[in-house]
C-alpha positions as CSV (number, residue, x, y, z in Angstrom):
1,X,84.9,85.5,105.2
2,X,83.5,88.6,106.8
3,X,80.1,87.3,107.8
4,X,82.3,84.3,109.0
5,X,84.4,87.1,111.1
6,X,81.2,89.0,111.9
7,X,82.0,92.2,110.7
8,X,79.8,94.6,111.0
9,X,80.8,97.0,108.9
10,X,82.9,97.0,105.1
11,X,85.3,99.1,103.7
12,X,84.6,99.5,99.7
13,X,87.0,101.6,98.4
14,X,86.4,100.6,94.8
15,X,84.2,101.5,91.9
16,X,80.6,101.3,91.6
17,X,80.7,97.9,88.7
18,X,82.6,96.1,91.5
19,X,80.9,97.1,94.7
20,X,77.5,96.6,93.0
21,X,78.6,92.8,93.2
22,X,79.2,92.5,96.6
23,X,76.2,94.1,97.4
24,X,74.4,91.5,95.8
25,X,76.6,88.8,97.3
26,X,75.8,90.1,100.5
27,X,72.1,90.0,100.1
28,X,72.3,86.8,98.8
29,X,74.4,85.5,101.9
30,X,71.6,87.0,104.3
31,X,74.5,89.7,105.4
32,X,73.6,92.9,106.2
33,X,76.7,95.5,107.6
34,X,76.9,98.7,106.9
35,X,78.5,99.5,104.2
36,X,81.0,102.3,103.0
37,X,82.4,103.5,100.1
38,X,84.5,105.8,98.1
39,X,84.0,108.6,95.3
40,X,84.4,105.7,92.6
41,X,80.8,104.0,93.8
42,X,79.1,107.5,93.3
43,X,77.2,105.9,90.1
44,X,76.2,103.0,91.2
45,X,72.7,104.1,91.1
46,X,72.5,104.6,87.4
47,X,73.8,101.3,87.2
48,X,72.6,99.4,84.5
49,X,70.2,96.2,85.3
50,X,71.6,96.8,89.4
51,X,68.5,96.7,92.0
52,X,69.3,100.3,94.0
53,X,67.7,99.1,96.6
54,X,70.9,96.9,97.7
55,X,72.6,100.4,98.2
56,X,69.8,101.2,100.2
57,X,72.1,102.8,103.5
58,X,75.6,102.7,101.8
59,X,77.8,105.4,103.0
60,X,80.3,107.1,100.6
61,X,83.1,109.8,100.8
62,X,82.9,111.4,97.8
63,X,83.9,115.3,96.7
64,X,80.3,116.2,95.6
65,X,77.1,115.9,96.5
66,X,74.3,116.8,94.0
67,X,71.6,118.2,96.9
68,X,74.1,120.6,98.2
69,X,72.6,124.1,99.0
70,X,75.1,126.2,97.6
71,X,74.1,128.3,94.8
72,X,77.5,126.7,92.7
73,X,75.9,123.4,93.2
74,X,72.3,124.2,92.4
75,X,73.2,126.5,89.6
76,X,75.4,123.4,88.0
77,X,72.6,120.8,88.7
78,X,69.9,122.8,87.2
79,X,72.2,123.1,84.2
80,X,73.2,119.6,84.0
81,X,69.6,118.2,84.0
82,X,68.1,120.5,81.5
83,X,71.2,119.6,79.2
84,X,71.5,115.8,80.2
85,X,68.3,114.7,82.5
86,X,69.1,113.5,85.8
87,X,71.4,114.3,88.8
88,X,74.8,114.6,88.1
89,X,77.4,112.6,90.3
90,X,80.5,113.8,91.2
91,X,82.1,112.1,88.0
92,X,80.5,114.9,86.1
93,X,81.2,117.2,88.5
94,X,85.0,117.0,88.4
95,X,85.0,117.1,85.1
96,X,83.0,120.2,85.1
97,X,86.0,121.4,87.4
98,X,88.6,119.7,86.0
99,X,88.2,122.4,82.8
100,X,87.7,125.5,85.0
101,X,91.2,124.7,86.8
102,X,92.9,124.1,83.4
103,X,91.5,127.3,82.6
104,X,92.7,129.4,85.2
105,X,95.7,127.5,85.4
106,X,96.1,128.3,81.1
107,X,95.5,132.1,82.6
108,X,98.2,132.5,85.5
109,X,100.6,130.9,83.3
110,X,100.1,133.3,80.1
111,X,100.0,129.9,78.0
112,X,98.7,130.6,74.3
113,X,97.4,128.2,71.7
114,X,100.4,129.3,69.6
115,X,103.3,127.2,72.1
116,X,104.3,123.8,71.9
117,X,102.9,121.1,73.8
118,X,105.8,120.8,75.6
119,X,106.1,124.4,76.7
120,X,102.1,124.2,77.7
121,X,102.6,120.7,79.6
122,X,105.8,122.1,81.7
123,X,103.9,125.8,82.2
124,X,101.1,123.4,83.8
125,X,103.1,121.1,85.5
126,X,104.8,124.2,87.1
127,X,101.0,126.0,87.3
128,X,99.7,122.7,89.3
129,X,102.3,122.2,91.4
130,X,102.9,125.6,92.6
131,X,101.8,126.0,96.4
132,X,100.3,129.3,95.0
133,X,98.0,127.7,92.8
134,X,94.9,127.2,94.4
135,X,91.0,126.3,93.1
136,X,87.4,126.4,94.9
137,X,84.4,125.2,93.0
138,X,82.0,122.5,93.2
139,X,83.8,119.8,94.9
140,X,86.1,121.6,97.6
141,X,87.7,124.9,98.6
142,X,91.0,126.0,98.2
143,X,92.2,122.9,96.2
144,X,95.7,122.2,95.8
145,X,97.6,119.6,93.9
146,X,101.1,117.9,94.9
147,X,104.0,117.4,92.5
148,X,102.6,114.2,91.6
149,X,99.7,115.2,90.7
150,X,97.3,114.3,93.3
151,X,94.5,117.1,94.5
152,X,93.8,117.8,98.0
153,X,90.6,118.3,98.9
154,X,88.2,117.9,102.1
155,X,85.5,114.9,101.1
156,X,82.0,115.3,101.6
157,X,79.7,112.8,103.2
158,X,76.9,110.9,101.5
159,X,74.1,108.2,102.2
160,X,72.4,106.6,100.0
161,X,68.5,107.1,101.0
162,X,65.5,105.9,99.4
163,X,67.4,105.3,95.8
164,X,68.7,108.5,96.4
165,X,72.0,110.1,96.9
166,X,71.7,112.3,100.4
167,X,74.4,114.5,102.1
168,X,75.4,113.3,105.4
169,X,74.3,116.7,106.9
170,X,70.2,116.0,105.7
């Protein structure tokens, strides 16, 4: 339907698994728009059996970007691949993150490995939500989170270049 409608350009805000099938649906229906994506198709390059080079030029918002030129970034790279080989996405790196704002979070809110897990969920509930509470690290500055839970955080531009993941800004 969207070659039919000629559009030129495809919104993919899925993950990687699924948008690795419409890339090869589009090859295989001589289509060729631009594509662009979301944080959940950072990935798709290490996907198994998936030929990177239909990714060749997809565009993706996404929190990280491995060939940043920070010295955060580089520092956690370097570490990552001597521990794991390869280039971390930004699934790793929010994870990596994820345990440094529990962290501090467990520190502003005195919580102690002899409370309940009650007390500790509500002091981080109360941590998280707080419009004091605020994180910078690998994937954006001055992170905050609403009372739902959701994180707000500036996204960072990627292209995919050469099987390669490639800030926008290169």
């Amino acid at each position: 339907a969207a070659k039919s409608a000629e559009a030129d350009m495809i919104f993919l805000p899925i993950y990687y698994e699924p948008a690795a099938t419409i890339l090869k649906q589009a090859k295989d229906n001589d289509y060729d728009p631009t594509f662009f994506g979301v944080d959940g198709m950072d990935g798709i390059l290490s996907l198994e059996n998936f030929d990177t080079s239909l990714a060749e030029g997809v565009m993706l918002l996404t929190p990280f970007t491995a060939d940043a030129t920070d010295d955060l970034t580089k520092n956690f790279v370097t570490k990552y691949q001597e521990k794991y080989g390869g280039i971390p996405n930004q699934f790793a790196a929010d994870m990596y993150e994820c345990i440094y704002a529990i962290y501090n979070a467990c520190v502003n809110q005195n919580i102690t490995a002899d409370m309940s897990v009650s007390e500790i969920s509500q002091k981080l509930i109360a941590e998280f939500s707080s419009s004091d509470f605020t994180f910078s690290g690998l994937t954006g500055e001055n992170m905050t989170w609403s009372d739902s839970g959701e994180v707000s955080k500036a996204p960072k531009g990627m292209v995919i270049k050469n099987g390669a993941y490639v800030g926008m800004d290169k």
